[in-house]
Residue frames as qw, qx, qy, qz and C-alpha x, y, z in Angstrom:
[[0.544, -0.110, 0.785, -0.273, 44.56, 215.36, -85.10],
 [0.744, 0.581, 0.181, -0.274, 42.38, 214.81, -88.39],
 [0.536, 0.745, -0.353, -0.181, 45.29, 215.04, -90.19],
 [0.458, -0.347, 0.779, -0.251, 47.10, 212.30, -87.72],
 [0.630, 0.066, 0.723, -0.276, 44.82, 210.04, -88.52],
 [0.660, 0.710, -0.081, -0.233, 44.87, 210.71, -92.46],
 [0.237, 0.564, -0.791, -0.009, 48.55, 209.72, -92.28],
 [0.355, -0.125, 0.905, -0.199, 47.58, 206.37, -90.10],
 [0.735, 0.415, 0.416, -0.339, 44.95, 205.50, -92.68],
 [0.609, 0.690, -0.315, -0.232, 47.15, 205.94, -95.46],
 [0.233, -0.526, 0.787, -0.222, 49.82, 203.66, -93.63],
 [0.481, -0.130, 0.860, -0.110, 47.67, 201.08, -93.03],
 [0.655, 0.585, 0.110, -0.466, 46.14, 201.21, -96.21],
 [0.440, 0.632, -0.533, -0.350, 49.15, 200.79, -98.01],
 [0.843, 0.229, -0.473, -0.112, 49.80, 197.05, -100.05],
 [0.441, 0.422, -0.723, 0.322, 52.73, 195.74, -98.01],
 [0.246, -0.335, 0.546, -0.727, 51.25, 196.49, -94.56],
 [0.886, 0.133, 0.009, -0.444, 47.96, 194.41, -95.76],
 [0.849, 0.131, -0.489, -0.153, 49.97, 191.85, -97.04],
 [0.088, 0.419, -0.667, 0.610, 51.76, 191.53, -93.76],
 [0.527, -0.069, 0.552, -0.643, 48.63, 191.33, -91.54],
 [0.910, 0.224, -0.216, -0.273, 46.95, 188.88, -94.13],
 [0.610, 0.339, -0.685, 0.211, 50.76, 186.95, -93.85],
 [0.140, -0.435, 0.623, -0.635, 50.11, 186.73, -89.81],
 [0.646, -0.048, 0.293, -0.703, 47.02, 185.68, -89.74],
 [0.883, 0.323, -0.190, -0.281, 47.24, 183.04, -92.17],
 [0.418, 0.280, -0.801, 0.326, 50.82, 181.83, -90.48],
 [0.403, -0.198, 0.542, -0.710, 48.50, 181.79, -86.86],
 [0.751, 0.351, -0.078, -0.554, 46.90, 179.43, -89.13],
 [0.698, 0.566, -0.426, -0.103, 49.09, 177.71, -89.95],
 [0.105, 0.366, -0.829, 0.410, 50.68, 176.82, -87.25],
 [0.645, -0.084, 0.513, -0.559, 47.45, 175.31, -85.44],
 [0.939, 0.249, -0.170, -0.166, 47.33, 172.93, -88.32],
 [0.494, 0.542, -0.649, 0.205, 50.89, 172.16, -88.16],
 [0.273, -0.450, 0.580, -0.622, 50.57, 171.84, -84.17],
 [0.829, -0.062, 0.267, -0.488, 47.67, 169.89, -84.44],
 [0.916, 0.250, -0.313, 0.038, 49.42, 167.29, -87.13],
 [0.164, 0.373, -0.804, 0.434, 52.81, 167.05, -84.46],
 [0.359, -0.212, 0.610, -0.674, 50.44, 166.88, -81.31],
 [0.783, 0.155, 0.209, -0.565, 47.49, 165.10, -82.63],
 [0.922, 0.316, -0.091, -0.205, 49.10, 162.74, -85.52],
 [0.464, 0.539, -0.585, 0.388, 52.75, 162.16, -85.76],
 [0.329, -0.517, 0.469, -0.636, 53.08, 162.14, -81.96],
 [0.893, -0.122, 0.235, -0.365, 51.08, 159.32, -81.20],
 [0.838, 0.492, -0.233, -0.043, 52.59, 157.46, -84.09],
 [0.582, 0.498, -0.575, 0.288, 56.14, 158.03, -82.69],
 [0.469, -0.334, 0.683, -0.450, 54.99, 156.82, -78.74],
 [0.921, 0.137, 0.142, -0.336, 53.88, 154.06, -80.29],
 [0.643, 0.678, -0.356, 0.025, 57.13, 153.15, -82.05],
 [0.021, 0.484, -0.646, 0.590, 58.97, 154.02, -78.74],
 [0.411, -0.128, -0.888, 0.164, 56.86, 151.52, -76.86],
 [0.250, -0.853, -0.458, -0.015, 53.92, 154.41, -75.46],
 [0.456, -0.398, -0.271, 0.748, 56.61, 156.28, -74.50],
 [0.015, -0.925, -0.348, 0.151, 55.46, 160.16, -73.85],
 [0.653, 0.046, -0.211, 0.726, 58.36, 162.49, -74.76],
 [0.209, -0.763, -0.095, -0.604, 56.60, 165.42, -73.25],
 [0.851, -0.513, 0.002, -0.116, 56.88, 163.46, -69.70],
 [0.759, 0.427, -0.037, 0.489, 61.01, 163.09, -70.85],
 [0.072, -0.946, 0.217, -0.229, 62.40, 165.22, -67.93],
 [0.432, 0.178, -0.602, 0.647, 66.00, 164.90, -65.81],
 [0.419, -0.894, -0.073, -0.139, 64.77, 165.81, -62.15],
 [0.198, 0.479, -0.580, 0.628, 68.24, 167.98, -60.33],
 [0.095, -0.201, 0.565, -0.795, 65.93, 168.03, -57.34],
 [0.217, -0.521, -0.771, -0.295, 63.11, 166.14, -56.31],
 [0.329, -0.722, -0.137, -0.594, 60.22, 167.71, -54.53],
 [0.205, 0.085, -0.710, 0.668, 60.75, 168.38, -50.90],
 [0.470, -0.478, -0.634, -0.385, 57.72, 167.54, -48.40],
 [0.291, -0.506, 0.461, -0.668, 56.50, 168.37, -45.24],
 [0.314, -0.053, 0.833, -0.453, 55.39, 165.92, -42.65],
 [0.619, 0.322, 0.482, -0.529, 52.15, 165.90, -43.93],
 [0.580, 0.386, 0.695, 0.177, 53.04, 165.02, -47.27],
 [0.474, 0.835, 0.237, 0.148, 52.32, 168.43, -49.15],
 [0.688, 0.320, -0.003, 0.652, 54.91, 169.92, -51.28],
 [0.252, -0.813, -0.123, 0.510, 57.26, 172.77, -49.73],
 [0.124, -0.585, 0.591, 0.542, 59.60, 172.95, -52.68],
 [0.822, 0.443, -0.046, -0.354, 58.85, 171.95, -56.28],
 [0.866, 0.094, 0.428, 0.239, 60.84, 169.57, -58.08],
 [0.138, 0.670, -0.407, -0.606, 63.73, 171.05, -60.16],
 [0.811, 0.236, 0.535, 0.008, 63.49, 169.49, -63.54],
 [0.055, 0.354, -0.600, -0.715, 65.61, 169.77, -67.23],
 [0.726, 0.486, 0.316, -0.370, 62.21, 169.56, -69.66],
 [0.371, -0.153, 0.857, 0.322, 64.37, 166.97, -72.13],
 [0.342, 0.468, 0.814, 0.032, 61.17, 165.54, -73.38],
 [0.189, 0.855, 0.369, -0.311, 59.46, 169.33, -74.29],
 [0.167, 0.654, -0.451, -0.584, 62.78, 170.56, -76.38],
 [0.357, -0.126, 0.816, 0.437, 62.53, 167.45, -77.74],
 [0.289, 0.583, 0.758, -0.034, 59.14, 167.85, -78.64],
 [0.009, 0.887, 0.037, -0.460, 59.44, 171.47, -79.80],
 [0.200, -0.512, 0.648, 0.527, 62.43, 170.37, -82.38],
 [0.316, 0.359, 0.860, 0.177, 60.45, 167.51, -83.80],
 [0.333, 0.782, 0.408, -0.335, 57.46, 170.43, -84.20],
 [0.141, 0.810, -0.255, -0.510, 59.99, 173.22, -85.71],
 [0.373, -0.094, 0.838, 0.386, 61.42, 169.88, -88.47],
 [0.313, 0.442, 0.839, 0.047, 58.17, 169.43, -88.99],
 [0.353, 0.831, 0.383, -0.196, 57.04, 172.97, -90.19],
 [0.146, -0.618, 0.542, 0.551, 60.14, 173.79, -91.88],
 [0.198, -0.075, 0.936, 0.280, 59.42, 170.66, -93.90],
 [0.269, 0.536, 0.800, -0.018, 56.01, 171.48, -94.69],
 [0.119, 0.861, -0.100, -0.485, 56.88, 175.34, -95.27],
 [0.084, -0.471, 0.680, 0.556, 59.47, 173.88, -98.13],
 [0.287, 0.243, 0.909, 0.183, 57.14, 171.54, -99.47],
 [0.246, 0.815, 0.452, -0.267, 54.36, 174.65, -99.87],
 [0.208, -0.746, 0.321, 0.545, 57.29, 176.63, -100.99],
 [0.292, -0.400, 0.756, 0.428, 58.09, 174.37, -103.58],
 [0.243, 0.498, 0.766, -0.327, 54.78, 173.96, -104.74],
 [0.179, 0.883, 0.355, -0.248, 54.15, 176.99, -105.34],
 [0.011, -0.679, 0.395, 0.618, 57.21, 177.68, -107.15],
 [0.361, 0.188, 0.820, 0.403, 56.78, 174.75, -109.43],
 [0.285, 0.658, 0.641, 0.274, 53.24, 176.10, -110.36],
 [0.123, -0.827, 0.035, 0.547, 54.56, 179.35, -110.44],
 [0.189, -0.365, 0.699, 0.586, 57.43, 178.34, -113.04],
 [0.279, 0.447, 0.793, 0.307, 54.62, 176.21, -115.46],
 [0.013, 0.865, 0.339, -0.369, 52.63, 179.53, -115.10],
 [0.057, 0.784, -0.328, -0.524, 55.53, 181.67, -117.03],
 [0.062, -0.151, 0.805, 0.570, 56.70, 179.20, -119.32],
 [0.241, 0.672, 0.700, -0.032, 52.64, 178.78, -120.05],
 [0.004, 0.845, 0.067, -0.530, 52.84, 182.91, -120.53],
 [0.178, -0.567, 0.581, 0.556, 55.88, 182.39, -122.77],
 [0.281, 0.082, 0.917, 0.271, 54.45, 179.94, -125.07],
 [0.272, 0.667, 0.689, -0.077, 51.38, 182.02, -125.70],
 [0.208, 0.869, -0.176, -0.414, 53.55, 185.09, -126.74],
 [0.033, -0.417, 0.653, 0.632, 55.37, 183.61, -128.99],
 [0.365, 0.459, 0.802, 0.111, 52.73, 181.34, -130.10],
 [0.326, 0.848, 0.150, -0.390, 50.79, 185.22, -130.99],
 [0.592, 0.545, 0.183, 0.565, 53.93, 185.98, -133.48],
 [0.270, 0.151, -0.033, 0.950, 55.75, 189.15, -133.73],
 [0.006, 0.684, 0.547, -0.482, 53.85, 192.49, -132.26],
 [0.345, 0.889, 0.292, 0.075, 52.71, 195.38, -134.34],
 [0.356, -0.881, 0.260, 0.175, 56.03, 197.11, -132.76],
 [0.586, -0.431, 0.648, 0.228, 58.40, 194.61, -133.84],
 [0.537, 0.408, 0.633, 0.381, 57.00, 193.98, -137.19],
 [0.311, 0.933, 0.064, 0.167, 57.42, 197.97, -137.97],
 [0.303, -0.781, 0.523, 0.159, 60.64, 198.24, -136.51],
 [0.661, -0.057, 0.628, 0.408, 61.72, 195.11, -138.87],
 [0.497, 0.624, 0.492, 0.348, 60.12, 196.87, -142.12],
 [0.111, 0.985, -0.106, -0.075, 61.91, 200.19, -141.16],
 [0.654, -0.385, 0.561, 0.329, 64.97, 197.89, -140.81],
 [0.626, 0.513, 0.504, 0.302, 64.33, 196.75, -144.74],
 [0.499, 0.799, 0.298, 0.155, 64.07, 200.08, -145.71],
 [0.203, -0.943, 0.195, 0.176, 66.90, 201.53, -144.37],
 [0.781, -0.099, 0.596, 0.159, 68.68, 198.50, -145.99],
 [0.643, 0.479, 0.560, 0.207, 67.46, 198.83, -149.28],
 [0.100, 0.990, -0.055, -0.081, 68.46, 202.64, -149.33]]
């Protein structure tokens, strides 16, 4: 059993697994911000455009509800939630479009990053390696 659990510590120890659970947690994140800018900002913005209109509220009914005498429901209302894929597409646009925009970001200042790297090795000059391998070059020349 001791030795069980040595293998499941080394598992989750290892790099990938970590960066995994760090990459969940921080997309679980992410998405509540993203959610919150559809639901909270954008949203509004585009019922307002539409004239208040709700597109969460955006259903087809097949069937309306069916009542009893008294009024309370025996049978729900079939409905085609229109309004909720619509809302759900708009969301997934929206974090695709903000996942490429981090994406891109971060490759830009990725790329300045290496050519910043490059410019400071060659800026150094030749290495200690390269400048004896050129002066064994000479002499093998000169023989």
């Amino acid at each position: 059993m001791k030795k069980f659990f040595g293998e499941f510590k080394t598992f989750i120890m290892r790099g990938n697994v970590l960066d995994m659970a760090v990459g969940v947690v921080i997309a679980t994140a992410f998405g509540k911000i993203t959610n919150s800018l559809v639901s909270d900002i954008i949203m509004p913005v585009i019922g307002k455009l539409t004239g208040g209109i709700d597109l969460n509220y955006f259903n087809i009914t097949i069937r309306e509800a069916v009542l009893d005498e008294a009024g309370v429901v025996v049978q729900e209302p079939i409905k085609v939630g229109i309004g909720n894929f619509l809302v759900t597409i708009i969301d997934f646009i929206i974090i695709a479009f903000v996942i490429f925009i981090v994406i891109k970001a971060i490759n830009k200042a990725s790329e300045k990053l290496i050519n910043k790297n490059k410019e400071e090795e060659k800026a150094k000059g030749p290495t200690e390696i390269e400048l004896l391998s050129e002066i064994l070059n000479e002499i093998k020349k000169n023989k």
